[in-house]
C-alpha positions as CSV (number, residue, x, y, z in Angstrom):
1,X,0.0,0.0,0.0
2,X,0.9,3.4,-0.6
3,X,-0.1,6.9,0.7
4,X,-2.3,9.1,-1.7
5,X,-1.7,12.8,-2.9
6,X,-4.5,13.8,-0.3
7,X,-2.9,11.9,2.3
8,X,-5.2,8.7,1.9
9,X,-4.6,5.3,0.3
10,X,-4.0,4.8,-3.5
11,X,-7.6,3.4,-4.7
12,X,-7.7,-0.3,-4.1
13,X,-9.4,-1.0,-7.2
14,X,-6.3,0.0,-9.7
15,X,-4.4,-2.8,-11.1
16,X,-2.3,-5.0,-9.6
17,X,1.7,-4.5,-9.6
18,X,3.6,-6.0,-12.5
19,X,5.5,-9.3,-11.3
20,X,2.7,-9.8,-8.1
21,X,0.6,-13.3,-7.9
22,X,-2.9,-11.9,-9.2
23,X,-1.0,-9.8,-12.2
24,X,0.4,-13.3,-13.2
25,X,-3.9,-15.0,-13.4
26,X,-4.7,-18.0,-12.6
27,X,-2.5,-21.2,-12.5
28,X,-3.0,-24.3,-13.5
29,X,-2.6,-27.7,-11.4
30,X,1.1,-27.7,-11.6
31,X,1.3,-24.2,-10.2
32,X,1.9,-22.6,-14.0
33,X,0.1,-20.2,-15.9
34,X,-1.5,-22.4,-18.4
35,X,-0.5,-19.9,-21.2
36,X,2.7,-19.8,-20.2
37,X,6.0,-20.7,-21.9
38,X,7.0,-22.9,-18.7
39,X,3.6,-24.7,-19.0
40,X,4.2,-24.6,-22.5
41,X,8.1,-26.4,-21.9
42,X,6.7,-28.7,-19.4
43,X,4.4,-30.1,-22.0
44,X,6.8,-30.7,-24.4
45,X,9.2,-32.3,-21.9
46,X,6.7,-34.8,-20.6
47,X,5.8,-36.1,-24.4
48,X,9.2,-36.6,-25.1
49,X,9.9,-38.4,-21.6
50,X,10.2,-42.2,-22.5
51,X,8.7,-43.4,-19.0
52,X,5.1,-43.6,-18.9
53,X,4.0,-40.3,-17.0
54,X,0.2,-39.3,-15.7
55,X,-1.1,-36.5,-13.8
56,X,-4.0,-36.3,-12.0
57,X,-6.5,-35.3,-9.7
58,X,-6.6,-36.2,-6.0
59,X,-9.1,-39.1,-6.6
60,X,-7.4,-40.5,-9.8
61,X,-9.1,-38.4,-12.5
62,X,-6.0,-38.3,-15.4
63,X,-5.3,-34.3,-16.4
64,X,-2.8,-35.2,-18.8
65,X,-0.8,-38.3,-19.9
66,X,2.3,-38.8,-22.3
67,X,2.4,-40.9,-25.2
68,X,4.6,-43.9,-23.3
69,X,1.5,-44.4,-20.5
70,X,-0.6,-44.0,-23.4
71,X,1.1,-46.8,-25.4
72,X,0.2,-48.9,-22.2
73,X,-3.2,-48.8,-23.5
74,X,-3.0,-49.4,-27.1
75,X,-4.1,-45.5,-27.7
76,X,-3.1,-41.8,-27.5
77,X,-2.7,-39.5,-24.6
78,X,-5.3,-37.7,-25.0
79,X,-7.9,-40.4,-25.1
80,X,-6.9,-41.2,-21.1
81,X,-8.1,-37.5,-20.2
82,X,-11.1,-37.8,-18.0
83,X,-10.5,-41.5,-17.6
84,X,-9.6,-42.7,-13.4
85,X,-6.3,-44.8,-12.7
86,X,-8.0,-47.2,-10.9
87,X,-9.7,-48.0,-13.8
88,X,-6.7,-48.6,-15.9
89,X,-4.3,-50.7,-13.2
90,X,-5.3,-52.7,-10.4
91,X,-3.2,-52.7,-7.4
92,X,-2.2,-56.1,-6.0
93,X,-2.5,-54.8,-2.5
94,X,-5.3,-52.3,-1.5
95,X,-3.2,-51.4,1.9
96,X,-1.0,-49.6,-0.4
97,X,-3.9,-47.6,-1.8
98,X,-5.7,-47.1,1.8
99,X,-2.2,-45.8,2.9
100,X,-1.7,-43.1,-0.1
101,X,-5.8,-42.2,0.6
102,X,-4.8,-41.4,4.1
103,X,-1.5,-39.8,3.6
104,X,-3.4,-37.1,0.9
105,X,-6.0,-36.9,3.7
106,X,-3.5,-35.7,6.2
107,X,-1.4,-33.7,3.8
108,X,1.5,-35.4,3.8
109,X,3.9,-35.1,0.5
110,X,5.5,-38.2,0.8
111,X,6.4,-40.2,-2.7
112,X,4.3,-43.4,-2.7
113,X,5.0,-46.7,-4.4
114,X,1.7,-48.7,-5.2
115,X,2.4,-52.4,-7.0
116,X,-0.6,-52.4,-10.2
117,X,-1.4,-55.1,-12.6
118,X,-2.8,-54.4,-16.2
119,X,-3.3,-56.1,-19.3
120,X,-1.6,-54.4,-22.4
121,X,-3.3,-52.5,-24.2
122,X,-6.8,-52.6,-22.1
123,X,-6.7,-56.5,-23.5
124,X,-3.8,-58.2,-23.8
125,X,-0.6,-59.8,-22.1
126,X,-1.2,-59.4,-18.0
127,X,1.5,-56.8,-17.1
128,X,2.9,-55.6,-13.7
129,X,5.1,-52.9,-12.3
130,X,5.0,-50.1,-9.9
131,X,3.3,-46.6,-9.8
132,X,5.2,-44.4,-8.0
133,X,2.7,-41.5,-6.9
134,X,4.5,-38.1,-6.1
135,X,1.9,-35.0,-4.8
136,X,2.9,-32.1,-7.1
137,X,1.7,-28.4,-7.5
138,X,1.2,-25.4,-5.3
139,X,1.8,-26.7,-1.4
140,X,-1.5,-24.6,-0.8
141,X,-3.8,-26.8,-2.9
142,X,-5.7,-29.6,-0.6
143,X,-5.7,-32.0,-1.8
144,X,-2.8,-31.8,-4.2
145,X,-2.1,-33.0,-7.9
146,X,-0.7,-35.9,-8.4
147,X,2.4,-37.2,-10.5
148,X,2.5,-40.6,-10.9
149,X,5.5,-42.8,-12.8
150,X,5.0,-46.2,-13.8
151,X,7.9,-48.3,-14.1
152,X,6.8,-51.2,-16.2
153,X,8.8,-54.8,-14.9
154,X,10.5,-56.5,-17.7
155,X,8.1,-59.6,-18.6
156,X,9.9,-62.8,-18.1
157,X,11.7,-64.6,-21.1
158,X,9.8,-66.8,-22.9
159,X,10.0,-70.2,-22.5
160,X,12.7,-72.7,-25.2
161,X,10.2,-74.6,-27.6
162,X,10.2,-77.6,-26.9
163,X,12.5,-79.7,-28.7
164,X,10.9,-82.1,-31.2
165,X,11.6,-86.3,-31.0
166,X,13.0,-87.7,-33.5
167,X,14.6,-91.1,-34.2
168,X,18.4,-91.2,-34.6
169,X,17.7,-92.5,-38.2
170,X,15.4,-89.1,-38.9
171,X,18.2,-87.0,-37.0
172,X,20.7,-88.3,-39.0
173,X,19.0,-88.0,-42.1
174,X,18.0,-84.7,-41.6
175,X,21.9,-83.7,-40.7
176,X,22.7,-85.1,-44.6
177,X,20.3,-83.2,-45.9
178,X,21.2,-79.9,-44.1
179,X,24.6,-80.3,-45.4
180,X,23.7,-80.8,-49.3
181,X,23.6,-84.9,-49.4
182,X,21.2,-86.3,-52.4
183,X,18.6,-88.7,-51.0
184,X,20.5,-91.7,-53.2
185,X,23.7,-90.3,-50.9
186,X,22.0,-90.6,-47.9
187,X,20.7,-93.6,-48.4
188,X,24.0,-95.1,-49.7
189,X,25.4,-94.1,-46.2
190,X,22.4,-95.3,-43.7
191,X,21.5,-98.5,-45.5
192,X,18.2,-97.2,-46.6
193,X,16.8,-97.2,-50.1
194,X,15.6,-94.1,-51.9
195,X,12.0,-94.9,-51.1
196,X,13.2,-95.3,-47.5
197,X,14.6,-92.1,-47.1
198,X,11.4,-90.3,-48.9
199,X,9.6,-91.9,-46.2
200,X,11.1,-90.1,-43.6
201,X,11.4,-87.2,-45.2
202,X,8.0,-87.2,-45.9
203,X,6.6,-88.0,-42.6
204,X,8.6,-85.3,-41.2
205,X,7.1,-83.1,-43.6
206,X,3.5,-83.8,-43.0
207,X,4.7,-84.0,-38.8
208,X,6.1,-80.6,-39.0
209,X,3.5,-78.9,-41.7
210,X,5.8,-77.9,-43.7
211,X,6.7,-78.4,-47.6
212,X,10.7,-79.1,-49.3
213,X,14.0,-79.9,-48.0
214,X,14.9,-76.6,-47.6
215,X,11.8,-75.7,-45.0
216,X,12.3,-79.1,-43.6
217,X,15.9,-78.6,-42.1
218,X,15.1,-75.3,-41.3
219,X,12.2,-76.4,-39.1
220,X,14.7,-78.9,-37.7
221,X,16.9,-76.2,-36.7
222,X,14.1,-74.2,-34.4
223,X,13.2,-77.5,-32.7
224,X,16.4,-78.2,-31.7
225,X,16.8,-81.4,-33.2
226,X,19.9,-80.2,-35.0
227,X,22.7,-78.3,-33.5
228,X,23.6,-75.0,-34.6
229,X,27.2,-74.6,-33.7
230,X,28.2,-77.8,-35.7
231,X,29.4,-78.3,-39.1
232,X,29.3,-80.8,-41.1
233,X,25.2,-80.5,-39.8
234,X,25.3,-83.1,-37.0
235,X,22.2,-83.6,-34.2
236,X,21.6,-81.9,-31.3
């Protein structure tokens, strides 16, 4: 305040000082002008942050989400605007949630971890990781923002095939042929005839659904039946 030519008060109704709280308007949930360049920056960084990144309201209403939660779901960020959290992960214990629901009651600014489950893409593979859930914004807001990171938990290998049975008279015709060997060669050095050698051939074919030599010992290959680090082509 300042004193007036009269010896009064300047009016209270003239603008507000350049640089003061109400010349700046209004902010937004993360305590920035929504028109302004650091809202603007902040947007930008958070698309081009590779960890999946929400934040929302107090009871799980998602403001704004970047493209890697997004992907999560099989969609684009701005189609989980609106939607809850709790609709999109499931947390495997709901102590965790009950403890974060207290902590925001209290006010408390802690960072808490809360273990979810999803399926990819709203319907696919079961997933799991962790949402870390931050309170964010102005420290005057009750109840807070929130920012919440979800670090996704590398799905487990996937299991060898199986590796196919064979006889060691198939194996060892399928080695021959792997390494170039006619089917008069091959049967010249197993004591089979021609027709005995189609025979296996054959019924390795039809086992395996696939058609020619060439698909044949390839197929052997991915079951395992021959081994890859050997050469001449022997079994597995």
């Amino acid at each position: 305040m300042r004193d007036g030519a009269d010896g009064g008060t300047a009016d209270e109704g003239a603008p507000p000082a350049p640089g003061t709280p109400a010349a700046r308007g209004p902010l937004d949930e993360f305590g920035l002008q929504p028109d302004g360049a650091w809202h603007n920056y902040f947007l930008i960084l958070l698309d081009r942050i590779p960890t999946p990144i929400a934040v929302c309201r107090a009871d799980g209403e998602v403001l704004i989400a970047n493209p890697a939660m997004a992907a999560q779901w099989g969609t684009v960020a701005g189609q989980l605007r609106g939607r809850n959290l709790l609709d999109l992960f499931r947390p495997r214990a709901r102590a965790q949630l009950h403890r974060l629901t207290e902590a925001l009651r209290l006010g408390h600014r802690s960072r808490y971890p809360v273990e979810v489950r999803w399926r990819s893409g709203g319907h696919g593979d079961e997933r799991e990781g962790e949402l870390t859930i931050d309170p964010v914004g102005d420290p005057s807001n009750r109840p807070p923002a929130l920012l919440a990171l979800l670090r996704v938990r590398d799905a487990a290998p996937p299991s060898p095939a199986p590796r196919a049975t064979v006889s060691p008279v198939e194996a060892r015709i399928l080695a021959m042929a792997a390494g170039g060997a006619t089917t008069s060669a091959i049967g010249g050095a197993l004591g089979l005839t021609v027709d005995g050698v189609n025979y296996h051939l054959t019924r390795l074919a039809r086992r395996w659904r696939v058609q020619g030599r060439t698909a044949l010992v390839a197929r052997a290959y991915v079951l395992g039946v021959l081994s890859p680090d050997s050469w001449p082509p022997a079994p597995a």
